[in-house]
MARVOZA-420191 format. One record per residue (C-alpha): x, z, y; residue in one letter; chain. Coordinates in nm, 2 decimals, always signed. Layout:
- px|pz|py|code|unit
- X|Z|Y|A|A
...
This chain:
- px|pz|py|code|unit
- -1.95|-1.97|-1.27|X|A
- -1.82|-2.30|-1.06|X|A
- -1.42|-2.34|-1.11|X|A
- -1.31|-2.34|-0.77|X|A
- -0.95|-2.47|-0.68|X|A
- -0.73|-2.20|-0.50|X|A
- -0.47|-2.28|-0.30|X|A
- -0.17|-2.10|-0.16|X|A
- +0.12|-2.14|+0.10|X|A
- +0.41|-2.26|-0.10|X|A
- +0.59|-1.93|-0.07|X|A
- +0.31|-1.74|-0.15|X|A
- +0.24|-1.98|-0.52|X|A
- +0.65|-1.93|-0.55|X|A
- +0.58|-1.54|-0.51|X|A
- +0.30|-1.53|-0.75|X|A
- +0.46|-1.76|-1.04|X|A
- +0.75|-1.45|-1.00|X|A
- +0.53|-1.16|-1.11|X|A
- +0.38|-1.38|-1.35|X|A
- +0.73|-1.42|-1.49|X|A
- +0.82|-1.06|-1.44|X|A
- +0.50|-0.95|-1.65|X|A
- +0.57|-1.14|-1.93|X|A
- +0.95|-1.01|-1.92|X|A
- +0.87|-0.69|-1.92|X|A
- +0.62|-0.76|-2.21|X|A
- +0.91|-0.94|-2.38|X|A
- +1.12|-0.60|-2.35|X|A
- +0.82|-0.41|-2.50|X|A
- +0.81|-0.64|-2.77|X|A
- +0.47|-0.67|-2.75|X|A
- +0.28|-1.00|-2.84|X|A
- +0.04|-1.16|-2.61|X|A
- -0.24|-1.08|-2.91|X|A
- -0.14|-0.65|-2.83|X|A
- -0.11|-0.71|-2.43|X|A
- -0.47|-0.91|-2.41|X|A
- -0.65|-0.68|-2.63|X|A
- -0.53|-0.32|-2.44|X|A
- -0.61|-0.50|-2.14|X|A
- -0.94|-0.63|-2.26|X|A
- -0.89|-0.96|-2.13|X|A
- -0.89|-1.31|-2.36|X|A
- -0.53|-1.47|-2.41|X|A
- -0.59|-1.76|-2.22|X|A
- -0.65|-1.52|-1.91|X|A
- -0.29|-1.33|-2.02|X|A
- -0.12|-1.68|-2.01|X|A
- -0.26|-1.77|-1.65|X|A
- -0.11|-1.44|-1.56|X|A
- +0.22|-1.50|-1.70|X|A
- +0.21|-1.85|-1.50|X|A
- +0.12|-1.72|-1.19|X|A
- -0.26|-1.82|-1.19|X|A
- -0.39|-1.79|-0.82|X|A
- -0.77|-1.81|-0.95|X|A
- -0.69|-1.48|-1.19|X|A
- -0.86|-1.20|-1.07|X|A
- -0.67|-0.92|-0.94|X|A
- -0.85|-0.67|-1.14|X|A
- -0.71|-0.81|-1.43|X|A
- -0.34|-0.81|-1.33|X|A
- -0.44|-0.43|-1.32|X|A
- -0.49|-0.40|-1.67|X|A
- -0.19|-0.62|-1.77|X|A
- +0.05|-0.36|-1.53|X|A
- -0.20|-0.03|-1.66|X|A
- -0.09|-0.12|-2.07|X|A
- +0.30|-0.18|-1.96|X|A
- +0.35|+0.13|-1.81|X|A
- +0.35|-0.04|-1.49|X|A
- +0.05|+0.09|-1.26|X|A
- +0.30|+0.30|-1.05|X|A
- +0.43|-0.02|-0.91|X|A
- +0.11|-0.10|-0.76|X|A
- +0.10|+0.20|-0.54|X|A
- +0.44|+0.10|-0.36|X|A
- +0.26|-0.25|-0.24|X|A
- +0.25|-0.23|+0.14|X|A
- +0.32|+0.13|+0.15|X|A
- +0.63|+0.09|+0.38|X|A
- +0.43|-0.12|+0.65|X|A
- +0.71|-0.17|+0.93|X|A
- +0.53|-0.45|+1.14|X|A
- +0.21|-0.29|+1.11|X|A
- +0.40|+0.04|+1.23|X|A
- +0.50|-0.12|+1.51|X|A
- +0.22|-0.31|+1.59|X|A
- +0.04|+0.03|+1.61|X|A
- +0.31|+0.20|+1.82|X|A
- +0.32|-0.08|+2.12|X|A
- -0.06|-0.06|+2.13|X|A
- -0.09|+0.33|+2.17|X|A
- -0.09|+0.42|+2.56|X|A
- +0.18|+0.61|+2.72|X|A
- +0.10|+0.97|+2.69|X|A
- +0.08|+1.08|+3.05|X|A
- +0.22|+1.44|+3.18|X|A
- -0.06|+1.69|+3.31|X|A
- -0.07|+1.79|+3.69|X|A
- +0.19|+2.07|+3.80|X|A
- +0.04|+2.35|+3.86|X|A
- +0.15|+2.51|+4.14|X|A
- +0.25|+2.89|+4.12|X|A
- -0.01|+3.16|+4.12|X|A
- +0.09|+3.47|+4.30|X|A
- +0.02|+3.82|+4.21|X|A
- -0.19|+4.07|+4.43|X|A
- -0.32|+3.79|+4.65|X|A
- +0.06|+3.84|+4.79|X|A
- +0.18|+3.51|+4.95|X|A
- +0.53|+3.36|+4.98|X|A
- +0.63|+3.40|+5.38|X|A
């Protein structure tokens, strides 16, 4: 497997290096030890520690695991779940709905209007 450098917007590496941070806070809270979190999750500690930094070449599967063993996998569901540009993107590029034709009254008996 060839390391391969990734790299991110500045905002986006700033963004990362937070939920890397808020991982390994709310594995502090647990009081779980990096040994506990990497072996539920299956994943070696050096991997858990690129997570806790913010790691851009971590696989995302493997955040997964680290959110699935702190009670955490919720979370995950409410990523772009409240979509408001895309929303909007979608609602200026539906087409006016257009009214159908009157119809013009029928009249009973074959009777017309004099």
């Amino acid at each position: 497997m060839s390391n391969r450098t990734i790299s991110l917007y500045p905002a986006s590496a700033k963004e990362l290096m937070a939920l890397g941070k808020r991982l390994k806070d709310a594995r502090l809270r647990r009081r779980f030890s990096m040994e506990t979190v990497s072996t539920r999750a299956d994943i070696s500690r050096p991997t858990l520690y690129k997570i806790e930094h913010g790691d851009p070449s971590v696989s995302i599967g493997f955040y997964v695991h680290v959110l699935r063993v702190l009670g955490l996998l919720d979370d995950l569901a409410s990523i772009g779940k409240e979509d408001a540009l895309g929303r909007r993107l979608q609602d200026e590029s539906l087409s006016p709905r257009k009214r159908a034709p009157r119809r013009k009254p029928s009249t009973e008996d074959g009777d017309e209007k004099k």
